[in-house]
C-alpha positions as CSV (number, residue, x, y, z in Angstrom):
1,X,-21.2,5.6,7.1
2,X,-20.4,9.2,5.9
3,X,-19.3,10.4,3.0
4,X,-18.4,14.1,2.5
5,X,-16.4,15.9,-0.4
6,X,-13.7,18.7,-0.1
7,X,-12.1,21.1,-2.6
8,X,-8.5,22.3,-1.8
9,X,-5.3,24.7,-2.9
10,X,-7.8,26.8,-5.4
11,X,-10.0,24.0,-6.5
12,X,-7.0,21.7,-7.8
13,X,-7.4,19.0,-5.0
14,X,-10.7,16.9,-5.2
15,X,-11.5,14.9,-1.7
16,X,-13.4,12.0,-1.0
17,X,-13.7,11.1,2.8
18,X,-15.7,7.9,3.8
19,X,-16.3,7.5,7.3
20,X,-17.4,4.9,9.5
21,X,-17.6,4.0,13.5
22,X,-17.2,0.5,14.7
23,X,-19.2,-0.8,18.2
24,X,-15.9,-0.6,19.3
25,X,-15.5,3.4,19.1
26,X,-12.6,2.9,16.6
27,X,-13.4,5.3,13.8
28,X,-12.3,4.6,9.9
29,X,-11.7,7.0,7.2
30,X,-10.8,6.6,3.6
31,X,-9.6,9.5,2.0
32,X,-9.3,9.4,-1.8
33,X,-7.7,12.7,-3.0
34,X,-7.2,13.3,-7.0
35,X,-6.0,16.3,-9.2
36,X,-8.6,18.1,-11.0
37,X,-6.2,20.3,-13.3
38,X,-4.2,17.4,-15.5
39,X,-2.5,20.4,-17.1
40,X,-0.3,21.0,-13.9
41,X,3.1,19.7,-13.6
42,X,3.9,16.6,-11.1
43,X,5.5,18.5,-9.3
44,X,3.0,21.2,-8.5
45,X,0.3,18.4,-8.4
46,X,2.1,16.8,-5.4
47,X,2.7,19.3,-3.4
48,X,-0.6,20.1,-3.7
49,X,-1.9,16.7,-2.9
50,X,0.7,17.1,0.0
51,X,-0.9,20.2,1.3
52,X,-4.2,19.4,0.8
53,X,-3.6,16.2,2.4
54,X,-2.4,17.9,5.7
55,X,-5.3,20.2,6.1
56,X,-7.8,17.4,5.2
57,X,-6.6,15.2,8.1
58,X,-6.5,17.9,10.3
59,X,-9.4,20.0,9.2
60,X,-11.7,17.5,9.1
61,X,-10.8,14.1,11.0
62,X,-10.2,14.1,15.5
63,X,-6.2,14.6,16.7
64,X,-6.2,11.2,16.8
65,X,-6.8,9.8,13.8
66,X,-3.6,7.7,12.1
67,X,-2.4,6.7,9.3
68,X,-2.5,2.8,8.4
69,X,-1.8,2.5,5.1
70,X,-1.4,5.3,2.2
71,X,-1.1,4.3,-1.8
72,X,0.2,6.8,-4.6
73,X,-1.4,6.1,-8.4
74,X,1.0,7.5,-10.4
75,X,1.5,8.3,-14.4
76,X,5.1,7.6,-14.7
77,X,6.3,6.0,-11.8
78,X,10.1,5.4,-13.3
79,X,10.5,9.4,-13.3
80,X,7.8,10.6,-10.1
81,X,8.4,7.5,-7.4
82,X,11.6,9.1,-5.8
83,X,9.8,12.4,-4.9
84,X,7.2,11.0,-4.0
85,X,9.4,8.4,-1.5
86,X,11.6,11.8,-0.9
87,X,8.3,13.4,1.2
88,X,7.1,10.4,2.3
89,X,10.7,9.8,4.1
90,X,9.9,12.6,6.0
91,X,6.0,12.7,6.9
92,X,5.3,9.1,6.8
93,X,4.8,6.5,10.0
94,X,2.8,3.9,7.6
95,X,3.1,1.4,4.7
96,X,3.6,2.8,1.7
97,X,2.3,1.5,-2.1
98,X,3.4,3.2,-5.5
99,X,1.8,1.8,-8.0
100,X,2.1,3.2,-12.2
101,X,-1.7,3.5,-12.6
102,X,-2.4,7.1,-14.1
103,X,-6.0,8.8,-13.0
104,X,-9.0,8.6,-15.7
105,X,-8.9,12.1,-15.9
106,X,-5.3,12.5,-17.6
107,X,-3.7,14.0,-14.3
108,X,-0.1,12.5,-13.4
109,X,-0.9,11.5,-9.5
110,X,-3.8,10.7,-7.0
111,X,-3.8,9.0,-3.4
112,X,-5.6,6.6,-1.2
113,X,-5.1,7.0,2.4
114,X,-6.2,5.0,5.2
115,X,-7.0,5.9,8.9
116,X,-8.3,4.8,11.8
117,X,-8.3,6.1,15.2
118,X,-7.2,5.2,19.0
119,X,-4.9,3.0,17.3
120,X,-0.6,2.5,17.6
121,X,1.1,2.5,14.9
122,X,4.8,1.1,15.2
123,X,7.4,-0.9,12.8
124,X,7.8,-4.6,13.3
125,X,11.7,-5.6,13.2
126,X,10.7,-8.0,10.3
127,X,9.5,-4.5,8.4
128,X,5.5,-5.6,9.2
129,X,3.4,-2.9,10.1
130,X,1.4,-3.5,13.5
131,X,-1.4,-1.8,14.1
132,X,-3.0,-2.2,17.7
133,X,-5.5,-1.5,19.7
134,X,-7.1,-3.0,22.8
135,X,-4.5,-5.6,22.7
136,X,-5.8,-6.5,19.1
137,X,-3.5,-6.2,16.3
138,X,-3.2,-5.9,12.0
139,X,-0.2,-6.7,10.2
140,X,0.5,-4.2,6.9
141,X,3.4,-4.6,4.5
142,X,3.5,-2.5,0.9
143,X,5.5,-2.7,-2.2
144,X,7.0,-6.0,-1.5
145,X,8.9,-7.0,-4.3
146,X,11.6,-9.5,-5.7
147,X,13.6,-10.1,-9.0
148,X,12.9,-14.2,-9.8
149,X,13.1,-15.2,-13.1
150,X,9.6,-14.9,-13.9
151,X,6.2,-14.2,-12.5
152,X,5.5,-17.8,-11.3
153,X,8.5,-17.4,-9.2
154,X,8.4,-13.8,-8.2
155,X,4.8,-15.0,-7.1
156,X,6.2,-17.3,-5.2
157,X,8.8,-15.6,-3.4
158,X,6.6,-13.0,-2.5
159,X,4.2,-15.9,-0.8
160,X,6.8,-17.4,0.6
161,X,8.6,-14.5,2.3
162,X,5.0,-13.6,3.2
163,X,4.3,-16.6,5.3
164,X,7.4,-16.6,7.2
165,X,6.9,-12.8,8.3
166,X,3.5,-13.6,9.5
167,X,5.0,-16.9,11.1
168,X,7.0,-14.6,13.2
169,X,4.4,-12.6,14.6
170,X,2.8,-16.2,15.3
171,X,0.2,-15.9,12.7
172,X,-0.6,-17.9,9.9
173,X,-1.9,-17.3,6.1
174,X,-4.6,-19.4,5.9
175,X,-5.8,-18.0,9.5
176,X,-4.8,-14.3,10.2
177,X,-4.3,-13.3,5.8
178,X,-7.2,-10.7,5.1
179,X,-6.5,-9.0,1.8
180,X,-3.8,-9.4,-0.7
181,X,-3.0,-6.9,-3.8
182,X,-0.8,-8.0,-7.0
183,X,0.5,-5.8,-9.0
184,X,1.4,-7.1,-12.3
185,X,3.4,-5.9,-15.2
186,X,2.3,-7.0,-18.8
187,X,-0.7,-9.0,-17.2
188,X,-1.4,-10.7,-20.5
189,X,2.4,-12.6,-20.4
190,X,2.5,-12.4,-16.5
191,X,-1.1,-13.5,-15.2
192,X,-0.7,-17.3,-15.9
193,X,2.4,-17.3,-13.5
194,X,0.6,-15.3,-10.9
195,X,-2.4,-17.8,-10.5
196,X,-0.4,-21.0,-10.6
197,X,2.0,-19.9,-8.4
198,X,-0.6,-18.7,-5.6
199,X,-2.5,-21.3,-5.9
200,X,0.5,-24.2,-5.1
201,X,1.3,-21.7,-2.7
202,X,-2.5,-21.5,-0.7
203,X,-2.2,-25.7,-1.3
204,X,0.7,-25.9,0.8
205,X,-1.3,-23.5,3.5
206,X,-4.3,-25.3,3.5
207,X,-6.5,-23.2,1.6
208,X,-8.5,-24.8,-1.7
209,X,-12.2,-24.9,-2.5
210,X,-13.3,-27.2,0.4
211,X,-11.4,-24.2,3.0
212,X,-11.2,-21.1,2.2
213,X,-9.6,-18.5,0.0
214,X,-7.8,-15.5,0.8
215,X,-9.5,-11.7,-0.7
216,X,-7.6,-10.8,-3.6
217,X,-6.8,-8.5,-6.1
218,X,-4.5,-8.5,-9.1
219,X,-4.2,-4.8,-10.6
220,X,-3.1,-4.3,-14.2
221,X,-0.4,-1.9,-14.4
222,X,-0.1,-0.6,-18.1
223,X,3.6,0.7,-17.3
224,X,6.8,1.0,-18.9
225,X,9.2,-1.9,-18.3
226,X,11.3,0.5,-16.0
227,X,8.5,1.6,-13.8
228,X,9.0,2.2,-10.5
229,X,11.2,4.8,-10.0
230,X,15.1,5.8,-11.0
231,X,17.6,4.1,-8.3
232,X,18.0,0.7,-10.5
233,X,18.4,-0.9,-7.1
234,X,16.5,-3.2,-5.0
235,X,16.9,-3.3,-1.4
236,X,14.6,-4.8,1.8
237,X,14.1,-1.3,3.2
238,X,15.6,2.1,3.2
239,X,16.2,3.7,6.3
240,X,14.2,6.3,7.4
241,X,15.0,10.4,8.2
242,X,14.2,12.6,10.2
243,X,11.1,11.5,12.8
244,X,10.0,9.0,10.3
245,X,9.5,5.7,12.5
246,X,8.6,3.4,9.5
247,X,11.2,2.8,7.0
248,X,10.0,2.7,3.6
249,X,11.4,0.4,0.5
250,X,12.8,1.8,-2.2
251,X,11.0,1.6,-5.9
252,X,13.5,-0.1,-8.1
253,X,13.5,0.6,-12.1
254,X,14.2,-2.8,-12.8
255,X,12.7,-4.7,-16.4
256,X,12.9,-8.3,-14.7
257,X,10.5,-6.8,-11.8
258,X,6.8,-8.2,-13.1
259,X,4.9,-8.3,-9.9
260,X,5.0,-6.6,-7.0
261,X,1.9,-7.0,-4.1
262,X,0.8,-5.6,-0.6
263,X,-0.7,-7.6,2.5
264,X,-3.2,-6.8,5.2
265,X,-3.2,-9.8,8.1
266,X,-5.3,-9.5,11.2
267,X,-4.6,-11.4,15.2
268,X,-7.9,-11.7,16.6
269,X,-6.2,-13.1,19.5
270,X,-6.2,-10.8,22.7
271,X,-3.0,-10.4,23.5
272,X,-3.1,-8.3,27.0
């Protein structure tokens, strides 16, 4: 593993890439790219993470290095998700994640970005993510979302609608699940609902303490009530423009949405 630092657009793009090559040949980078002048406007701040973005993948990772996965931290997610979506509409052929979590360092937007290479990338017609390679495949879906009653049941939902995606692809929770991400709103209300929720869920899937359980994360997001972004709507996907293969969901500003999570599941089988 490799870890090497780069400075971009005059010093006002700080990035992190983490690099590491399987038996297999496939290589893996993490890029984590923040804003090192908080006094710059969002909009100037992303279109230099934009920028410096571009020349990081191509400057310093092969041709064929792809995208799996990218997640925007953001300050004020209610105002700065729809430009960020607005780009990402055009540039994007992966799962997307906004979340409202503002950088330590008082700047308004930073990104994680995950790639791997000698890999496809294509859309699922259930809106998965498959990633393949040597007939081996990962499922990625981000930003799922729902607007149940409360967090127990937005919990649920989520689960639910989960397990019958990966059910389509012929995979189970309990079996092919790898990592899980909540986000949740108000944590100290919410949290309670979250854990009872998933665990009647993972009961139902065969997975207590004498199994297994599932790598998870719940995030506190510290935002206000109408978070993620300005459309008030909430639909399954939004179409995408332009060359875009992967159609990304809107971020609804809606005070009823308390959690929202993404999902990583892996098929081991060979399917050549």
């Amino acid at each position: 593993m490799t870890l090497t630092t780069k400075t971009y657009e005059h010093d006002t793009i700080h990035v992190q890439i983490c690099s590491f090559t399987g038996k297999g040949g496939v290589a893996e980078y993490q890029l984590l790219m923040s804003v090192t002048d908080p006094c710059l406007s969002f909009c100037s701040q992303l279109e230099n993470l934009q920028k410096a973005y571009a020349k990081a993948v191509t400057e310093e990772l092969p041709t064929h290095a792809m995208a799996v996965f990218r997640r925007y931290f953001l300050s004020d997610a209610a105002n700065q998700a729809d430009l960020v979506t607005e780009w990402e509409c055009e540039n994007s052929c992966c799962p997307l994640s906004i979340v409202q979590q503002a950088p330590l360092n008082g700047s308004k937007i930073a990104l994680w970005a995950y790639l791997q290479t000698e890999m496809n990338v294509q859309n699922c017609n259930n809106g998965l993510a498959e990633v393949s390679h040597n007939g081996y495949r990962h499922f990625w879906e981000g930003g799922a979302a729902n607007k149940a009653s409360n967090s127990e049941y937005q919990t649920r939902l989520l689960l639910n609608n989960y397990i019958l995606l990966l059910t389509e692809e012929r995979c189970t929770l309990a079996a092919n699940c790898i990592r899980t991400w909540f986000f949740v709103q108000n944590v100290d209300v919410n949290y309670s609902g979250v854990v009872k929720a998933r665990k009647e869920v993972f009961i139902t899937q065969g997975l207590t303490e004498k199994t297994h359980y599932i790598q998870y994360r719940n995030r506190r997001t510290p935002c206000r009530p109408e978070r993620i972004g300005s459309n008030g709507q909430l639909r399954r996907r939004r179409p995408a423009t332009g060359a875009n293969p992967f159609p990304l969901r809107p971020y609804p500003s809606q005070p009823d949405l308390r959690i929202w999570g993404d999902f990583r599941a892996g098929d081991s089988r060979n399917l050549r």
